[in-house]
Every structure is written in C-alpha cells, then in structure tokens.
C-alpha positions, 0 to 999 in steps of 0.5 A: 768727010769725017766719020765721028762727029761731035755729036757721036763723041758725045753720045759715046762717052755718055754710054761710058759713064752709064754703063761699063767699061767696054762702053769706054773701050767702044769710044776709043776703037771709034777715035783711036785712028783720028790722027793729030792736028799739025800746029797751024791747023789748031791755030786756025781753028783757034781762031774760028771758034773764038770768032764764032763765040764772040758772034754768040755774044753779038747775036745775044746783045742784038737780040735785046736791043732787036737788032737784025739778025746777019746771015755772016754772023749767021756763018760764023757762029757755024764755023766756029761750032764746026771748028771746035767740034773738030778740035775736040774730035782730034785731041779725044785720045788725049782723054783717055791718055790721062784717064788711063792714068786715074784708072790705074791709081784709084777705083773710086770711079770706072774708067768711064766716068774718067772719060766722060769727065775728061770729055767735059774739060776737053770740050770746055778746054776748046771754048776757052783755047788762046791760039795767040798764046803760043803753044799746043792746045794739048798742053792747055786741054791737059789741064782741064781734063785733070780738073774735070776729073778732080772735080768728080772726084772730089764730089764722089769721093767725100760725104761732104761735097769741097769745092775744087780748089779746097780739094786739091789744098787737101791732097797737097797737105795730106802728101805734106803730111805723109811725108814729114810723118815718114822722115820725123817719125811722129805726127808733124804739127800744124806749124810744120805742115805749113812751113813745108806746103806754103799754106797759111798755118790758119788753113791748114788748121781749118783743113785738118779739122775737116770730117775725113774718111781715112781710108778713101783719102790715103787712097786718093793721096796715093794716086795723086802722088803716082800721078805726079810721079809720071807726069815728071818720068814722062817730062810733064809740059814741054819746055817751049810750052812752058816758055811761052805760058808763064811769058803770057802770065807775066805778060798779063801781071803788072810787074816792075822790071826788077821783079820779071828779072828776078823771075826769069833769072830764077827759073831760066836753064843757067838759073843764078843763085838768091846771093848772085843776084842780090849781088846784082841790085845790091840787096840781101839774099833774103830780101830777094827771096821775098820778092820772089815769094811775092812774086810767084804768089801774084803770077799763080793768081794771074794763072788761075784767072787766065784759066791754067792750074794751080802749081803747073808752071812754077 
C-alpha cells in the first residue's frame, strides 16, 4: 500500500500556499521517493480514469431519467478515482520541478503558491490525459501546470484582472518590445511589434493601451524569458513526444494532402527549404509561404482546443 494518498497530497499543498515555504519544503520530503511511472503503467491508468469519467456521465444521464444505479458502473467510477489519484501522486515532483523554476524568476508568489497552483493543473492534466496519443503523460501535465501558474499569475500580478490567454499575448508582445527596443534603439512602433510577433496590428494596439505597472510587468517579461531560456538549455519536449502531438493535432485538422506535406516536409530533421518545395508543386516560394501561414494558424486553434499550449509545438 502506498503511503500518501491523494488526499494528503492535497492537504499539504493547501497548507503551502496558506503558509510559507517549509510547508512547501514539507510536501516534497513527503513524495520526494515516489518513484516514477513505467510507460504502460501510465497507459493503463489512462485508460482507467477516462473509464471511470465516462461512468460519471453515465451515472448522471440515468440519474434524470431514473434509471438504476449498476454496482459495475459503481466500480468503475472507483477505479477510475484510484487510478488518477495514483497518476497524480507519482508525477507530483514534476510540480515542483517547474515551480522551482517560478520561484528562482519572480517574487510575485512564494513557492508555495507555485505548488499549489501546479498541483491544480497536475490534477486537471489527469482528467483530461489521452493515453492514445502516444506520449508520456509528463510531457502533457507539464503544460497544465505552467498554465495553472500563469493563471495565478496573471491574477495577482495586475490590478486589473486579463483572462489567460489575453496575458500570455502581453508577455509575448512585452518581449517583442524589449527586443526591438535593444536592437533599433528607440520605441518600435506598433506596426513593427506585429510584424515581429505575428499579432494583429489592431491587437496589438489594443494591448499596448492596457493600464500597466511597469515595474511588475518588466519583471514578469524577465522571468518568462528566463523560463524560456531553460526550457531550450534543458531540450523543452522530447523529440518522439513532439512527433506523436503535432501527428494527433493534424490528425484532428482537416487538411489537404498538399498542406500536411507542406508541414511535415517544413518541420521535419532534413527540413526542405519554401523554394525547394515550391519547386516540387510548381508554385512560388511565397505562395508557399502562405499556405504554411495558414496552416500553422489552423493546427494552433486545433492545439488549443484539444487542450495543449499555445506555441509549444511549432
């Protein structure tokens, strides 16, 4: 029997956030020799808690109709808990992996508001992981723990509260900014900010009139961008991984034939050039270019629909 049960996971990463950081210091000791999933063990968990989710819905739809309840489905619904209870007990270190790297970046939150939003998006991760997809649930639970933490911080780190994704188009602008600020030598002008980030020039103009603290968003660009940095030292998303997600996103796109070519051809290890390939169809290198555009922009909406992170596959 395992010793640190869902519950007392929980529990612990509660009192982190509601107190300091030996609280947070506490839950890690506690799980800290919880060894790691193999492969298949994740899968058939996988398969478990997505059983048991589906017998939640069952047991609602007959509960309006007042159908009977099933001692199996009964089980299943058990099994399922259990299953993602353990999913969630193994992979708890990789919260505090990625809170770790919060922590060293920013002092908008302590380290055990870090865990305890992680702890969220590791438990929401679990509920939502896709065992049919191919890859380690880490690589998947990763995303929703940095969104978690984003989420608080975006909450706490403005007066006025911006929806997630409103915050992340922000920090990406801010670091657009920074940049070109530091290579022209003056304050670049919308126009260029879009060209640079791929925003609309109407956004960007709407997100450079937002009411801004200075100093807490040049903080916040600092540590997304150091974030960043370590993500690409350490290699990011393994390379099989990455295979296997943006196959399941174009899988879930329609695409012609053409443009799934254009795609892999692109973006694989002996990746052709736009003019290479526009040799191939016997069209322009622009006009290439386009359709890749255009591409690109479709898999993204497909990527967040499925639930993975804007800008972590291409």
């Amino acid at each position: 029997m395992e010793k640190n049960t869902d519950f007392e996971v929980e529990v612990r990463a509660r009192k982190a956030k509601n107190s300091t950081d030996d609280s947070a210091q506490s839950l890690y000791l506690a799980v800290k020799n919880i060894p790691l999933l193999l492969p298949e063990e994740e899968v058939e968990l996988g398969k478990k808690i997505q059983a048991g989710l589906a017998a939640v819905k069952e047991k609602k739809r007959r509960a309006h109709r007042a159908g009977r309840k099933s001692a199996a489905m009964e089980e299943t619904i058990a099994a399922g808990a259990a299953a993602k209870s353990k999913l969630v007990r193994h992979n708890i270190r990789l919260v505090f992996q990625i809170a770790g790297r919060y922590n060293r970046g920013s002092g908008h939150l302590k380290m055990g508001d870090y865990v305890h939003e992680g702890v969220i998006g590791l438990h929401k991760a679990a509920d939502k992981f896709d065992w049919q997809r191919g890859y380690r649930f880490s690589t998947y639970a990763s995303w929703w723990i940095r969104s978690a933490i984003n989420r608080a911080l975006a909450d706490t780190s403005r007066t006025v509260r911006l929806p997630v994704h409103i915050f992340d188009r922000l920090m990406r602008l801010l670091r657009a900014k920074k940049l070109l600020t530091q290579n022209l030598g003056r304050n670049p002008l919308p126009e260029e900010i879009a060209k640079a980030t791929g925003i609309g020039l109407k956004k960007v103009r709407q997100l450079l009139e937002l009411p801004q603290d200075s100093a807490s968003l040049d903080e916040l660009t600092e540590t997304h961008e150091k974030l960043e940095s370590e993500e690409a030292v350490t290699g990011g998303i393994d390379k099989d991984d990455k295979v296997a997600m943006l196959a399941h996103i174009m899988e879930k796109t329609y695409l012609s034939d053409r443009d799934k070519d254009i795609i892999n051809l692109r973006f694989a290890d002996d990746k052709l050039t736009l003019a290479k390939i526009g040799k191939k169809y016997g069209i322009s290198r622009e006009r290439i270019r386009q359709l890749q555009k255009e591409t690109l922009k479709r898999l993204r909406a497909t990527a967040l629909r499925l639930g993975y992170s804007r800008g972590d596959l291409l």
